[in-house]
Each structure stands twice: as structure tokens, then as C-alpha cells.
TORSE-364203 format. One record per residue: x, z, y of N, C-alpha, C, O in turn. Coordinates in nm, 3 decimals, decimal comma. Layout:
// residues N
+---------+---------+---------+---------+---------+----------+---------+---------+---------+---------+---------+---------+
!  n_east !    n_up ! n_north ! ca_east !   ca_up ! ca_north !  c_east !    c_up ! c_north !  o_east !    o_up ! o_north !
+---------+---------+---------+---------+---------+----------+---------+---------+---------+---------+---------+---------+
!       X !       Z !       Y !       X !       Z !        Y !       X !       Z !       Y !       X !       Z !       Y !
...
+---------+---------+---------+---------+---------+----------+---------+---------+---------+---------+---------+---------+
//
This chain:
// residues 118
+---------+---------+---------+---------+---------+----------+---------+---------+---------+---------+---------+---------+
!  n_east !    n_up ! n_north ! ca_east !   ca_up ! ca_north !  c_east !    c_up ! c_north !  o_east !    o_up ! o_north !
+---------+---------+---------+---------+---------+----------+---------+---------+---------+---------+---------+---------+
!   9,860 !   0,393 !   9,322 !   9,745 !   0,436 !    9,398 !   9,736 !   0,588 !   9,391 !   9,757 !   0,649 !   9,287 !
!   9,717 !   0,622 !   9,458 !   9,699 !   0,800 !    9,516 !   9,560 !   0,835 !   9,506 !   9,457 !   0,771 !   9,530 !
!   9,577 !   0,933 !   9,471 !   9,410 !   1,015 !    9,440 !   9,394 !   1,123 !   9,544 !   9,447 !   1,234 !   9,551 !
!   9,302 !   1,056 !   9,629 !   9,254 !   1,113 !    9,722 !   9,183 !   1,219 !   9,703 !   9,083 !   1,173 !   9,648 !
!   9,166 !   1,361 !   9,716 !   9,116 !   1,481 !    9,707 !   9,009 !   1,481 !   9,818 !   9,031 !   1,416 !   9,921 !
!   8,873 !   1,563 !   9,800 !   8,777 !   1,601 !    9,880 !   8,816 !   1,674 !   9,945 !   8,936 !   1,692 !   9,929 !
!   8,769 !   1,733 !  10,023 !   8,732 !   1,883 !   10,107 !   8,602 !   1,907 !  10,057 !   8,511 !   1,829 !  10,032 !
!   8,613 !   2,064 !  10,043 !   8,504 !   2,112 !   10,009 !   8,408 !   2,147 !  10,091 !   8,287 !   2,149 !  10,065 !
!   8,497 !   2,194 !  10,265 !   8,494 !   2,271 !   10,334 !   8,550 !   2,192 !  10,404 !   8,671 !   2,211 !  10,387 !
!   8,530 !   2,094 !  10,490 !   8,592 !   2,026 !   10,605 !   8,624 !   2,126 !  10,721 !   8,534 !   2,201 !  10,758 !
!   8,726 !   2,131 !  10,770 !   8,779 !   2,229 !   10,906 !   8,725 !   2,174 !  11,012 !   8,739 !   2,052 !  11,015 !
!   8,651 !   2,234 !  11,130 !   8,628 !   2,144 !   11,249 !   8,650 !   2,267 !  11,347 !   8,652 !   2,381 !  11,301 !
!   8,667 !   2,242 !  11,494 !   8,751 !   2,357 !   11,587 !   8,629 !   2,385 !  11,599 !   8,549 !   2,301 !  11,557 !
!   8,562 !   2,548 !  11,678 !   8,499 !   2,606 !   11,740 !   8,466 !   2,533 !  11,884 !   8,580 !   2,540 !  11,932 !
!   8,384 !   2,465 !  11,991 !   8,406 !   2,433 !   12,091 !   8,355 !   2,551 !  12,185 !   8,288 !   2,644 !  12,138 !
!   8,385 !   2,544 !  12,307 !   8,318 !   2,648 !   12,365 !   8,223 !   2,576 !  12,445 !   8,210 !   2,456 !  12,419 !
!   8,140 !   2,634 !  12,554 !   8,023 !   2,505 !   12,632 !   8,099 !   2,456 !  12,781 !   8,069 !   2,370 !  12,864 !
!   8,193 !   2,540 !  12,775 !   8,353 !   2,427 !   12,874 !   8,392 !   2,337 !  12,834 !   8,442 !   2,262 !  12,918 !
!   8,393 !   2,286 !  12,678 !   8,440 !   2,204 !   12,629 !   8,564 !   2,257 !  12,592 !   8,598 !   2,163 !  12,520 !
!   8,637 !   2,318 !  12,587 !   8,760 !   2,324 !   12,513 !   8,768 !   2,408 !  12,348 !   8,696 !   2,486 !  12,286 !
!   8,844 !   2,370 !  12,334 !   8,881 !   2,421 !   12,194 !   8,992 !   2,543 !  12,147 !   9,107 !   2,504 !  12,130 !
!   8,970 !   2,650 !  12,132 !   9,046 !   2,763 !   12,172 !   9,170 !   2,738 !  12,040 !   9,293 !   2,734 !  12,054 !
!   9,132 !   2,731 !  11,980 !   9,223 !   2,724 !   11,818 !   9,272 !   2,638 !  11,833 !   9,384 !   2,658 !  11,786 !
!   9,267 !   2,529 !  11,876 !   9,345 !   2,374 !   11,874 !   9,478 !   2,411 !  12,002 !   9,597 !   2,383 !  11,997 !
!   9,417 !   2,467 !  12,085 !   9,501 !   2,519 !   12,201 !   9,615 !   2,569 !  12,193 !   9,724 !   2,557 !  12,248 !
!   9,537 !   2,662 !  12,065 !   9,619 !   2,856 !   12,023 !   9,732 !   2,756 !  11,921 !   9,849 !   2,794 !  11,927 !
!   9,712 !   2,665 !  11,852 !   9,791 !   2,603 !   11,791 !   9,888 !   2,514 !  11,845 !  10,003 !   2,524 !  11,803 !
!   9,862 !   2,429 !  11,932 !   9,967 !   2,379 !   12,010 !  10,065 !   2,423 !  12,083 !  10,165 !   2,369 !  12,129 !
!  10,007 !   2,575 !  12,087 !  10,143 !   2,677 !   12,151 !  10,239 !   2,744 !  12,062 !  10,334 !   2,816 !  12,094 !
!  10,187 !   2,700 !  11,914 !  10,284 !   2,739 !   11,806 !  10,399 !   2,666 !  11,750 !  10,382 !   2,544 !  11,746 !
!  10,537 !   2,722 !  11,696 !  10,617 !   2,635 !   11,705 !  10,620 !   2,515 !  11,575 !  10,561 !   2,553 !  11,473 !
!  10,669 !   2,404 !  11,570 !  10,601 !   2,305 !   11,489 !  10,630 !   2,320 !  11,332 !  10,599 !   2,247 !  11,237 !
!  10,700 !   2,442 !  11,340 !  10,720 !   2,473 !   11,186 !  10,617 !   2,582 !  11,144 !  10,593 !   2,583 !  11,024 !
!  10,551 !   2,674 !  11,218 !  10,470 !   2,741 !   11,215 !  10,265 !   2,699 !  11,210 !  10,162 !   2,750 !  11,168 !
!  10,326 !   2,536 !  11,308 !  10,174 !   2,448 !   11,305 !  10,181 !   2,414 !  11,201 !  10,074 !   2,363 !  11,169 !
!  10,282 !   2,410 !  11,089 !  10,287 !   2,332 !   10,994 !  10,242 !   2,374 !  10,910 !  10,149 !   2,319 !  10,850 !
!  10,303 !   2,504 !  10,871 !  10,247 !   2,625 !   10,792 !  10,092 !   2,693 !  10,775 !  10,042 !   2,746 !  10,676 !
!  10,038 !   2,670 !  10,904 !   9,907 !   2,720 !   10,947 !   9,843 !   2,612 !  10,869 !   9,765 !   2,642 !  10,778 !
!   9,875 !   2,468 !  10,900 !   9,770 !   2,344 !   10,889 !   9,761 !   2,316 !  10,746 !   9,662 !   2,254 !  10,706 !
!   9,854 !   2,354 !  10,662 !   9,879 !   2,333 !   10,521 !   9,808 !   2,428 !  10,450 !   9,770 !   2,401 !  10,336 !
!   9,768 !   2,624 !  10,541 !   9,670 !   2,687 !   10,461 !   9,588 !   2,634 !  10,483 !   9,534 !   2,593 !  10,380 !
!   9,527 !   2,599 !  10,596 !   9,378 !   2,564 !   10,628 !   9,343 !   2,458 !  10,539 !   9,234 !   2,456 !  10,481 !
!   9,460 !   2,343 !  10,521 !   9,406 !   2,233 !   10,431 !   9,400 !   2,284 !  10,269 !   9,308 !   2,253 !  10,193 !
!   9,509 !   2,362 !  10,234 !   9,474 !   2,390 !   10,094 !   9,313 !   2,504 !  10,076 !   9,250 !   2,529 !   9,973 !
!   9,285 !   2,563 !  10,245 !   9,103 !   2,615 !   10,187 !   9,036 !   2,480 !  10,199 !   8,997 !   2,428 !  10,095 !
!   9,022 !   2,437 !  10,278 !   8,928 !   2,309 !   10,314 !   8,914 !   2,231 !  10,161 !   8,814 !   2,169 !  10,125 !
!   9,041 !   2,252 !  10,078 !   9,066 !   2,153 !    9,954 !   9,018 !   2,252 !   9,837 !   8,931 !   2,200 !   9,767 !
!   9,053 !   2,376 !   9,802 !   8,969 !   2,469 !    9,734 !   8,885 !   2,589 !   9,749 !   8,901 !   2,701 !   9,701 !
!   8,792 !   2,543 !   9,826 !   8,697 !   2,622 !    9,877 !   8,587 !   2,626 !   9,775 !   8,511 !   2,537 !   9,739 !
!   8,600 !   2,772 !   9,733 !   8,584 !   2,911 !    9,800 !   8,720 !   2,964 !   9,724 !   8,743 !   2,909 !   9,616 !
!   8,791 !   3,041 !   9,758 !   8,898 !   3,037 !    9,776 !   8,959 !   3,182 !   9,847 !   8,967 !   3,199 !   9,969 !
!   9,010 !   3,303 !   9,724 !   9,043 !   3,385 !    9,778 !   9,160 !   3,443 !   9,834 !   9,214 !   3,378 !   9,923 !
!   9,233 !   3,603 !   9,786 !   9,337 !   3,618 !    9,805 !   9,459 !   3,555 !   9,694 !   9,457 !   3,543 !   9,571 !
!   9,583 !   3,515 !   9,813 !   9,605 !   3,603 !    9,906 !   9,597 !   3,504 !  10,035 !   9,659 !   3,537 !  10,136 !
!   9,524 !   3,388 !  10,034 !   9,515 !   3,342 !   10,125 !   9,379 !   3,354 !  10,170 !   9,381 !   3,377 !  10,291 !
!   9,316 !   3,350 !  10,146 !   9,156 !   3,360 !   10,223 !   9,115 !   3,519 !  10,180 !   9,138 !   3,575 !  10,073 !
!   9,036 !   3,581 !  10,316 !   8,972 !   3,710 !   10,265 !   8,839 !   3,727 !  10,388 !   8,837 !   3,692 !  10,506 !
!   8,743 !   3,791 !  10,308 !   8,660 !   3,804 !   10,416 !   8,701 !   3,921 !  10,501 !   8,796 !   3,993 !  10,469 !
!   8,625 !   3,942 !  10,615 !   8,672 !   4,049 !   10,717 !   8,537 !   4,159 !  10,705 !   8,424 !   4,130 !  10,746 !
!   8,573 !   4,289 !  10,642 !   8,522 !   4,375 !   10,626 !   8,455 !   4,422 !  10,754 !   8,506 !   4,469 !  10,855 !
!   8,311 !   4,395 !  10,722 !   8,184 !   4,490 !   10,797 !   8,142 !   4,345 !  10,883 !   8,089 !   4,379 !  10,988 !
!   8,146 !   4,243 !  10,875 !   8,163 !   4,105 !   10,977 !   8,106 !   3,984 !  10,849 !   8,172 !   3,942 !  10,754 !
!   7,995 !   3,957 !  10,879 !   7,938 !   3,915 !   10,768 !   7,990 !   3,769 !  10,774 !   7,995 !   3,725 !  10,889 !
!   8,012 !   3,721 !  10,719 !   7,996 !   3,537 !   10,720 !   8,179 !   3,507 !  10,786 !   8,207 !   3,388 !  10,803 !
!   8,274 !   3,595 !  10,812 !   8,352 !   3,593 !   10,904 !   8,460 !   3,626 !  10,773 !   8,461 !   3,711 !  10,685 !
!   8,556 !   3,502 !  10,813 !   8,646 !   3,477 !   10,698 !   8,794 !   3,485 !  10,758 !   8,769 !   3,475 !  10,878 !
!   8,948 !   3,498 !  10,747 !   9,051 !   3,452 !   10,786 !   9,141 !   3,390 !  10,661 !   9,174 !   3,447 !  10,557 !
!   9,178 !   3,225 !  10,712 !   9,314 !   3,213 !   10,659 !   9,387 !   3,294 !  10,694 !   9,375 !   3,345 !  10,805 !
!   9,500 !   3,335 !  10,592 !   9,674 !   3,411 !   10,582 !   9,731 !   3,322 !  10,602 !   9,693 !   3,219 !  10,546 !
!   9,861 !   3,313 !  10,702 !   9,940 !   3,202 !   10,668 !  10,101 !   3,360 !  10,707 !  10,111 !   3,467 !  10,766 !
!  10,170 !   3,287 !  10,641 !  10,307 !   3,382 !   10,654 !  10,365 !   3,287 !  10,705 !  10,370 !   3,182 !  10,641 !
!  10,425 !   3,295 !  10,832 !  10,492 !   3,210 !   10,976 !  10,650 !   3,206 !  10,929 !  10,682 !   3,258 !  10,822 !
!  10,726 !   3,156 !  10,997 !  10,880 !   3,167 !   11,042 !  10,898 !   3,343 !  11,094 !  10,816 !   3,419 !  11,146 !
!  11,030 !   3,363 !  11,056 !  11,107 !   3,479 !   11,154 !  10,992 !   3,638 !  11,066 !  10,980 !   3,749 !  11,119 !
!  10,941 !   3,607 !  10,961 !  10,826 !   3,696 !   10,915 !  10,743 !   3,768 !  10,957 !  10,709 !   3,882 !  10,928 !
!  10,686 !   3,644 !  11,084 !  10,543 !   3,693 !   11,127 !  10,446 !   3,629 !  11,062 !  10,456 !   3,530 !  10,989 !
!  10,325 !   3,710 !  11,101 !  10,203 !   3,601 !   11,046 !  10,103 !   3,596 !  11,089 !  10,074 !   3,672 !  11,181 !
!  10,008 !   3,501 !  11,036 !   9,925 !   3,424 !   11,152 !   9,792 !   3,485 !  11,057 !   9,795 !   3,538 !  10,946 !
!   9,709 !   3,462 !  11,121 !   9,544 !   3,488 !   11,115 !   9,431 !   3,368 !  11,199 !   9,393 !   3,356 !  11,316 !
!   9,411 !   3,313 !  11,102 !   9,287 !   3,206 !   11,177 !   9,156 !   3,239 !  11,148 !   9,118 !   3,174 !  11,050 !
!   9,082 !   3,303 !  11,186 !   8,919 !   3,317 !   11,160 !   8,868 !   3,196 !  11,155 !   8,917 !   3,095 !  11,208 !
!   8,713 !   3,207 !  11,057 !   8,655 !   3,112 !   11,081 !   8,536 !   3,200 !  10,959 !   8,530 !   3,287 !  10,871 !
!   8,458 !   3,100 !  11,036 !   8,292 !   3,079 !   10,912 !   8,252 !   2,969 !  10,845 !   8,257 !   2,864 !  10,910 !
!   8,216 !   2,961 !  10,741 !   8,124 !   2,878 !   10,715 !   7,994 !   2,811 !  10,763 !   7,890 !   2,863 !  10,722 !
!   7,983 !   2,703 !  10,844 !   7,867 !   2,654 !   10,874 !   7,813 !   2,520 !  10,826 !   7,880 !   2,418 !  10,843 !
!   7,685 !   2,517 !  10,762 !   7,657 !   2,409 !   10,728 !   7,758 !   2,362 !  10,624 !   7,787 !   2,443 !  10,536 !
!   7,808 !   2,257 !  10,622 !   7,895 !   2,205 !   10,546 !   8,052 !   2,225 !  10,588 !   8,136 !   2,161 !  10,525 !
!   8,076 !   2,275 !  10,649 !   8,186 !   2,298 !   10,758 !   8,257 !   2,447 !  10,800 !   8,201 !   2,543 !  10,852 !
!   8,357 !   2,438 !  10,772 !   8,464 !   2,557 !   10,828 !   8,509 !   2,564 !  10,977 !   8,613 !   2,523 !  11,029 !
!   8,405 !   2,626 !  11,030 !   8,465 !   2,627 !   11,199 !   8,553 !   2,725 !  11,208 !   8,546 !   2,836 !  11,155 !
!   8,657 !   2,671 !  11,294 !   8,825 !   2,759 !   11,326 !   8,746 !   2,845 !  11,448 !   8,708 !   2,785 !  11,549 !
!   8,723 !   2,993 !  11,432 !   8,729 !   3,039 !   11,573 !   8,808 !   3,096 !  11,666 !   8,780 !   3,095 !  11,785 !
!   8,926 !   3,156 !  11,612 !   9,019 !   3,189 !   11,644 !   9,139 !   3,218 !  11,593 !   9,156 !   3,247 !  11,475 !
!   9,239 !   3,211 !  11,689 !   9,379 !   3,218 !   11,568 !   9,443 !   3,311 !  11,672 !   9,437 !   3,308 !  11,795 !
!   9,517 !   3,408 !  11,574 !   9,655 !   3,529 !   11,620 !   9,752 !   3,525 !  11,551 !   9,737 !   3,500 !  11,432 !
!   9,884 !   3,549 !  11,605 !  10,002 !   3,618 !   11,555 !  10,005 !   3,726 !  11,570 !  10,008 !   3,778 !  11,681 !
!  10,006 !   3,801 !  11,437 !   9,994 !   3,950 !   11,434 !  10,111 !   4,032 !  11,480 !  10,224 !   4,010 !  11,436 !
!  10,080 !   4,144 !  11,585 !  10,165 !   4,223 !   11,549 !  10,173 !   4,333 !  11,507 !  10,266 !   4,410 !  11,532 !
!  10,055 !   4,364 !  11,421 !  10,064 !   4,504 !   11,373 !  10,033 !   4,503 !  11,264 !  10,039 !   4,384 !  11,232 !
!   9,985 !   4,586 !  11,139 !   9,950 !   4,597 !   11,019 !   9,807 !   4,534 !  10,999 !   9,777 !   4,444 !  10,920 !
!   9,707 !   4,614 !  11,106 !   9,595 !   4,561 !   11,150 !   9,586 !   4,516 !  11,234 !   9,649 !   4,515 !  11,340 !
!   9,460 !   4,450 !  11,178 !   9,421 !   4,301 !   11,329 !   9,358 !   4,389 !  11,383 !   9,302 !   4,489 !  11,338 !
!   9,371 !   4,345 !  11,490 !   9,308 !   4,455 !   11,636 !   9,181 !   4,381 !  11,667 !   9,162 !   4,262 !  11,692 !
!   9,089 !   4,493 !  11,660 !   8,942 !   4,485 !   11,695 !   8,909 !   4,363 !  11,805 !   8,845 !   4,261 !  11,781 !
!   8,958 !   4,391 !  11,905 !   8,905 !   4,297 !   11,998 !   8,917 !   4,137 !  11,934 !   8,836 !   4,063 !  11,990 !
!   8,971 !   4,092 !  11,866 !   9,045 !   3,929 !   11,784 !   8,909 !   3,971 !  11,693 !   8,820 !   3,886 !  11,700 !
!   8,883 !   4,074 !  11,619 !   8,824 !   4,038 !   11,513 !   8,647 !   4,017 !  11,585 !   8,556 !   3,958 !  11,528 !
!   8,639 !   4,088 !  11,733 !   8,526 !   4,070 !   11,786 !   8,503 !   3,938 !  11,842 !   8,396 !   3,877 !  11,834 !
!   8,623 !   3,892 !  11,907 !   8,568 !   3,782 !   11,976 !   8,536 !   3,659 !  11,842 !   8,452 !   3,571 !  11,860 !
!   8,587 !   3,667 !  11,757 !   8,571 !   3,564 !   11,633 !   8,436 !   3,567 !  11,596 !   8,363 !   3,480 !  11,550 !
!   8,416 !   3,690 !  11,627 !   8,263 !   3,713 !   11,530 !   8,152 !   3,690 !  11,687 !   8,032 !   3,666 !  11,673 !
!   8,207 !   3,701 !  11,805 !   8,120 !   3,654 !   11,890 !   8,064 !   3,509 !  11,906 !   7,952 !   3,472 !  11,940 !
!   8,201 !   3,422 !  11,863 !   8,204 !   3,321 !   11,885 !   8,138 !   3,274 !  11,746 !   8,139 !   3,152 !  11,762 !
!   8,083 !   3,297 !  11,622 !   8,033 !   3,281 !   11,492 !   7,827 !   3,331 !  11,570 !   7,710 !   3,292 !  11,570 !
!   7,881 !   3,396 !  11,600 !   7,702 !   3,418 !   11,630 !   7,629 !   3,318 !  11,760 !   7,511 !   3,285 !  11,772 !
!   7,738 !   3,290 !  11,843 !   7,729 !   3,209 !   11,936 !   7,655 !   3,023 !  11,869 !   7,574 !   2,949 !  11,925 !
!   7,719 !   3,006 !  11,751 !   7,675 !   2,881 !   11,707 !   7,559 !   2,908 !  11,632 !   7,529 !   2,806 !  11,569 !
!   7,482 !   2,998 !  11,612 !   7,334 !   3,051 !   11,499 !   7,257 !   3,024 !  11,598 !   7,136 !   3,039 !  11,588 !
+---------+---------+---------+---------+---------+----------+---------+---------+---------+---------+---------+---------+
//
């Protein structure tokens, strides 16, 4: 018998009021060794949450606004925002980086889409 582990922090997607799901999307366009990689950080925060570097960090000056690290194939890497709500880790957005820094506009729309659910 297997010992089933909690979540601390259940993951659930961001929806928008179109109904779609931008992160679930942004993920299906990733390649399946890279979905794999992504889904395994998210589950090891969801499993020890709260939960820092070098995989979880908050995003400086962006209150409540968190990203998984995941280090991809080919040594890129990925960035999934999300917040804490309620009992729940909403995904708001996910990037493949290409620069040192995440570029403002990714870190805005994450945090648009975090104030959007308050």
C-alpha cells in the first residue's frame, strides 16, 4: 500500500471570463519532456508548500505573486506565476525565458490576472 501525500496547496488553472485557461494552453504547447518537468515542480510546491529557493520565489515589488523555477530541456527555463488563493495555488501564467530577466510585461499580466480574482 502506498502513502498517499497531501497537497498543501492544491494547483488549479487561472480561468479567464472566455472560459479558457491560459497556462493549461501555454503548457500544451510545451514539449512533453518539458510538460513533464514543469508538472513535477508545480507538484513538488503543491506537496511542500511554503516552499522556497531554488524553486519557488516571490516576485519582488508584486505582493502575493509567486513563480515556480523549472530548468527545461536544451537549458532553457520556464517560469509559472501564480498566487495563493484561499486554499489554492492559481497558475497565472507560464514563460520560457529568454533573458536573465523576466520581462515586465509577463510579470504584469500575472499580477493583472491575480488582482482580477480579489
Amino acid at each position: 500500500m502506498s502513502k498517499r501525500r497531501i497537497k498543501k496547496l492544491p494547483a488549479a488553472f487561472y480561468g479567464t471570463s472566455t472560459g479558457t485557461e491560459p497556462v493549461r494552453e501555454w503548457l500544451l504547447d510545451q514539449s512533453a519532456d518539458d510538460r513533464r518537468l514543469i508538472g513535477y515542480d508545480i507538484a513538488t510546491a503543491e506537496l511542500g508548500w511554503p516552499i522556497g529557493m531554488p524553486l519557488c520565489r516571490s516576485i519582488a515589488g508584486r505582493k502575493g505573486l509567486w513563480e515556480v523555477r523549472t530548468n527545461l530541456t536544451d537549458g532553457k527555463i520556464a517560469r509559472v506565476f501564480f498566487c495563493a488563493s484561499g486554499s489554492r495555488m492559481v497558475l497565472l501564467h507560464g514563460i520560457v525565458k529568454k533573458t536573465q530577466k523576466t520581462p515586465a510585461k509577463d510579470s504584469d499580466l500575472a499580477e493583472k490576472r491575480m488582482k482580477e480574482m480579489k
